[in-house]
Steps between C-alpha positions, in 0.01 A plus 500: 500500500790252503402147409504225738883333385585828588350562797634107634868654394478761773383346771688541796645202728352625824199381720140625386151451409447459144110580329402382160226661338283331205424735142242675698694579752365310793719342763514132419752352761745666748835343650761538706908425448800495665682604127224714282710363170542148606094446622374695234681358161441153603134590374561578195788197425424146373116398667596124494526568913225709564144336604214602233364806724876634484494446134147670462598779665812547299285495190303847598816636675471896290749695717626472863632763792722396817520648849882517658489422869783511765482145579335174375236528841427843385448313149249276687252725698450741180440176284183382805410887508483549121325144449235558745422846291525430178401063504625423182409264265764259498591520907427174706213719678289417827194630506436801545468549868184688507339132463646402866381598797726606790464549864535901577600603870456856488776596735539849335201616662410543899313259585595225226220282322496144280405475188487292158635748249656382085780746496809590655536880575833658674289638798699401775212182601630187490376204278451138500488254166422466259226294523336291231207410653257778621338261752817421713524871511136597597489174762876668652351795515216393652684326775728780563168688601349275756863454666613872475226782578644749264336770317325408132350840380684766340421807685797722521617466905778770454290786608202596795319190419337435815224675376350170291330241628643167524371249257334113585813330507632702800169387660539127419874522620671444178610865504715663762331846376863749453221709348364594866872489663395116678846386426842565598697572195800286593216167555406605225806454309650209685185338350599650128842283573371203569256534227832533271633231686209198433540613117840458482435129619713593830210329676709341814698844539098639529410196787793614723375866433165407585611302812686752607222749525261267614706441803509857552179571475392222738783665799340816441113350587358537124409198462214544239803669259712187593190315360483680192871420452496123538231474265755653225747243652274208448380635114873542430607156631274350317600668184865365624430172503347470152818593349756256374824483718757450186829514695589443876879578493485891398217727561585749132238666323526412104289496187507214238463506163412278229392577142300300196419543145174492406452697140393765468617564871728391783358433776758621849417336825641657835485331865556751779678341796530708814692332784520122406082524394393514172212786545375539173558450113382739171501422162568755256462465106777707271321637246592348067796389659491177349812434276746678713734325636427401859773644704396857343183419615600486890717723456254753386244362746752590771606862402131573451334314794795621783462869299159616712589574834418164641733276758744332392687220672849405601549201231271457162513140394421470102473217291742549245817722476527838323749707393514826684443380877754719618415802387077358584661445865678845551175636417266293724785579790480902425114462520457273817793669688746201544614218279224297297647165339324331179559097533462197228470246761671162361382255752293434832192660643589832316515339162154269631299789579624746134380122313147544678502890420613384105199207519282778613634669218422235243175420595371814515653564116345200379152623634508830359634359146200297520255796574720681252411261250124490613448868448686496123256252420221685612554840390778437157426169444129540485496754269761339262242200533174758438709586162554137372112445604378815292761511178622795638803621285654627836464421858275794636733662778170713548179460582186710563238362617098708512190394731169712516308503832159649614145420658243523267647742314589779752839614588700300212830529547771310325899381569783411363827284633819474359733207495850511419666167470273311635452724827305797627588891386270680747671792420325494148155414605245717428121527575196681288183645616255402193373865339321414186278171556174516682379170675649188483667453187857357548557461163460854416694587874761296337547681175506797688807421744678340224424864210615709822781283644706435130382868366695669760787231472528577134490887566770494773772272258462759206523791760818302604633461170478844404674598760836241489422261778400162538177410403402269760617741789187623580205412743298343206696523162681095646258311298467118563544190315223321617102593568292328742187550483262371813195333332403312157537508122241824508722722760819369278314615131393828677840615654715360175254716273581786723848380479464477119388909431805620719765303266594260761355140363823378519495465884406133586170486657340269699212465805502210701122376589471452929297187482634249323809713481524511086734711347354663192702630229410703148597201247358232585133392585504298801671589825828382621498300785861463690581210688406532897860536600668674284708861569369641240084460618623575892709823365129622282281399822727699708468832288159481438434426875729797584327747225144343652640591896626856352117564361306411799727643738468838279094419465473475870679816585279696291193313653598595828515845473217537299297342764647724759410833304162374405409475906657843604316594174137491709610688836430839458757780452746285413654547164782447294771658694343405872481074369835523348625695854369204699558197294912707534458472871310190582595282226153312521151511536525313847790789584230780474253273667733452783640875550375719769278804419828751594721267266248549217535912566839517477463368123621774285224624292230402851264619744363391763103507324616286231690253768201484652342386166790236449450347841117488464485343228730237467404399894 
């Protein structure tokens, strides 16, 4: 393979995508240039220009391919395409779309429905956002279902469908019912397109629309339907007039951007102006972008955001300038149909209302440093601060935390949480059913969970071993380096002696007393008290609460459907199979109480004699 001096000497001086890959081979940033040589050696000369994420990235740089395109906008749509797939490390990134909610108007089917759907899929619908917050969506949607009566299930309406019964919101008029042929197809869709029209913010287009009809329909002697329309008049009016006139002299849709740093993110926020109104605003955060230069940042923001097939507007005004807005406006113009223009306003109400977007911007950047800041000292911070408080010789990343629960001895169970930096590994929790211990004896249920939980950790990293992979890859062999114990010096000495006879005394060990919250540790004699507000106390209360929550939760479970076999346990002919068969079906005691005699037959496994036995005697 030819090395990477070599590989810079043939590059070719003609537009592309360029991919470097890291020593394991994973895609690590992708690019675009006009000039494949030019773009790409600039990496790898002096680093006194580059910002310290350029630099970084350089530094694990192993190898790197290139794509030759026709053009430079060619260049362009593979680099958004190829981003979106692959989301490398060291690309200014927003997130991942699946965390935004969109407006779907399913125009690919008959009779078209709207919905609140995370992805983008090239159906032929047509899609509105993104949105960042799920309750602007739901209340929109909402609204768009008392003003429009369109259809909400999803029964297929492309066949003989007249067949099925129409459901309760045909009967309390928020449903036209297509499913019983009610509706004229074309009303129908002329409803569909006004739909699309209120969520493209063309509100006043949708009054003279509305008037229009409503005119119509009052010449033509319907004058309940002319009703129904000036209601949706009156709702969208008043939607009108809470928007923000922002110019008078030109009625232009545009979008404007502004963009702040705020480590370890940037933080993008967009106004959405449709004819002279301001109708809405998003924030969006770009994911570790922090120490990237800015104008990267919007630029990437823009490539990705205008990528999904989402409307775009005649002019885009940004805060700052960036370097390819040519080649970002051809683009935009090939994917709205006619010419899009990208704008640094200098001065004026333009440059007034991209300062309120950027102050927007700011704020917002400054609050989620803060909360930024918050969490690290919650989650990192407190467990650097639980090392300096125990003499730990290392900050313990992990923690495992054990709490027995039970009611006078029956149904012990056990749990235990994981926490990783400071936060919550569900994946890793685990619960026990106690086998060995009979009565209430938590100290011997502990020893138990702790012999059967570290046994068959132990097993699993020398099965590992012998076979070449990492040790602490499987389900149990990740051993942690902290254990809390729930309870008192007695539940500590019993699970470290345990603890002791598997080799693995050198695990810290700990339990942390509930009522006067003392922390109580092998060397010394007296307990540890922490002061009230410290991290490292609130991080220890928080595990054991969560390991005490995982127990009872696990406890009452087993409770419950104990108590539900032991009843069906006394009605005759009902066994095994039959109890299991109903508590399937009903889901509850009070389900089999409430089910009909035939509902009870059709149980598999039933008859009607032993219904009859079920009904009798739980009534």
């Amino acid at each position: 393979m030819p090395s990477l001096d070599e590989k810079l000497k043939t590059l070719p001086d003609n537009p592309g995508v360029y991919i470097m890959r890291d020593s394991d081979d994973n895609i690590i940033y992708i690019g675009k240039a006009v000039s494949l040589k030019n773009r790409v050696r600039q990496y790898f000369q002096s680093s006194r220009n580059h910002s310290q994420k350029v630099r970084s990235m350089v530094d694990k740089i192993a190898d790197f391919e290139y794509i030759l395109t026709d053009s430079e906008l060619e260049a362009l749509i593979l680099e958004c395409n190829l981003i979106k797939k692959h989301r490398p490390k060291y690309n200014v990134l927003l997130k991942d779309d699946k965390h935004y909610p969109y407006i779907k108007v399913t125009t690919n089917e008959e009779y078209p429905r709207v919905l609140v759907v995370r992805r983008i899929d090239r159906d032929g619908a047509r899609y509105f956002g993104p949105y960042t917050s799920s309750r602007a969506v739901n209340e929109t949607i909402e609204l768009i279902r008392r003003l429009f009566p369109i259809r909400s299930c999803s029964r297929n309406l492309d066949g003989n469908f007249k067949d099925q019964r129409p459901c309760l919101y045909y009967h309390i008029g928020e449903c036209l019912a297509p499913c019983q042929g009610h509706v004229d197809k074309d009303v129908y869709d002329e409803m569909i397109e006004q739909i699309c029209k209120f969520l493209d913010g063309k509100h006043q287009d949708l009054i003279d629309e509305l008037k229009t009809e409503m005119e119509r329909a009052a010449v033509d002697l319907e004058f309940e339907r002319a009703a129904l329309i000036r209601d949706r008049i009156i709702a969208v009016e008043k939607i009108l007039e809470s928007q923000k006139i922002i110019w008078t002299d030109d009625m232009e849709d545009r979008d404007v951007i502004a963009l702040a740093g705020s480590d370890p993110h940037i933080i993008v926020q967009i106004f959405f102006i449709r004819k002279g109104k301001l109708i809405g605003s998003e924030q969006f955060v770009l994911e570790d972008s922090y120490g990237s230069h800015l104008e990267d940042a919007i630029e990437s923001f823009i490539k990705q955001f205008y990528a999904e097939d989402i409307y775009i507007p005649k002019e885009i005004f940004i805060d700052r300038e960036i370097g390819d807005i040519e080649i970002i406006e051809s683009w935009l113009s090939q994917k709205r149909g006619n010419r899009v223009y990208i704008k640094v306003p200098k001065r004026g109400e333009k440059r007034r209302l991209v300062d309120l977007a950027a102050k927007n911007a700011k704020e917002s950047a400054q609050n989620i440093a803060y909360r930024y800041r918050r969490r690290e000292e919650q989650t990192v911070g407190a467990c650097e601060e639980l090392a300096e408080y125990l003499n730990l010789d290392s900050v313990p990343y992990r923690i495992e935390a054990f709490d027995i629960s039970n009611i006078q001895g029956t149904e012990s169970v056990a749990s235990m949480v994981v926490f990783e930096g400071g936060e919550a590994k569900k994946k890793d929790y685990r619960r026990f059913k106690i086998k060995t211990v009979t009565g209430p004896n938590d100290y011997a249920s502990m020893a138990e969970v702790i012999r059967r939980r570290y046994t068959r950790g132990l097993k699993e990293r020398a099965k590992l071993k012998r076979s070449g992979k990492d040790v602490e890859s499987g389900k149990f062999s990740n051993l942690p380096d902290l254990i809390l114990i729930d309870g008192g010096k007695g539940q500590l000495k019993t699970a470290f002696s345990v603890l002791e006879d598997l080799g693995l005394d050198y695990i810290p060990t700990i339990s942390l007393a509930e009522e006067f919250e003392e922390i109580y540790t092998l060397d010394d004699k007296e307990p540890l008290i922490l002061p009230r507000g410290s991290g490292a106390l609130h991080l220890l209360q928080r595990i054991r609460d969560e390991a005490h929550r995982f127990a009872i939760s696990y406890h009452r479970s087993l409770r419950q459907k104990n108590t539900l076999h032991s009843v069906l346990e006394d009605i005759p002919e009902i066994g095994p199979k039959r109890r299991v068969a109903l508590l399937r079906r009903f889901g509850s005691i009070e389900g089999i109480r409430a089910a009909t005699l035939e509902e009870l037959c059709s149980v598999e496994g039933m008859n009607r004699r032993a219904a009859q036995n079920i009904k009798d005697y739980l009534q």
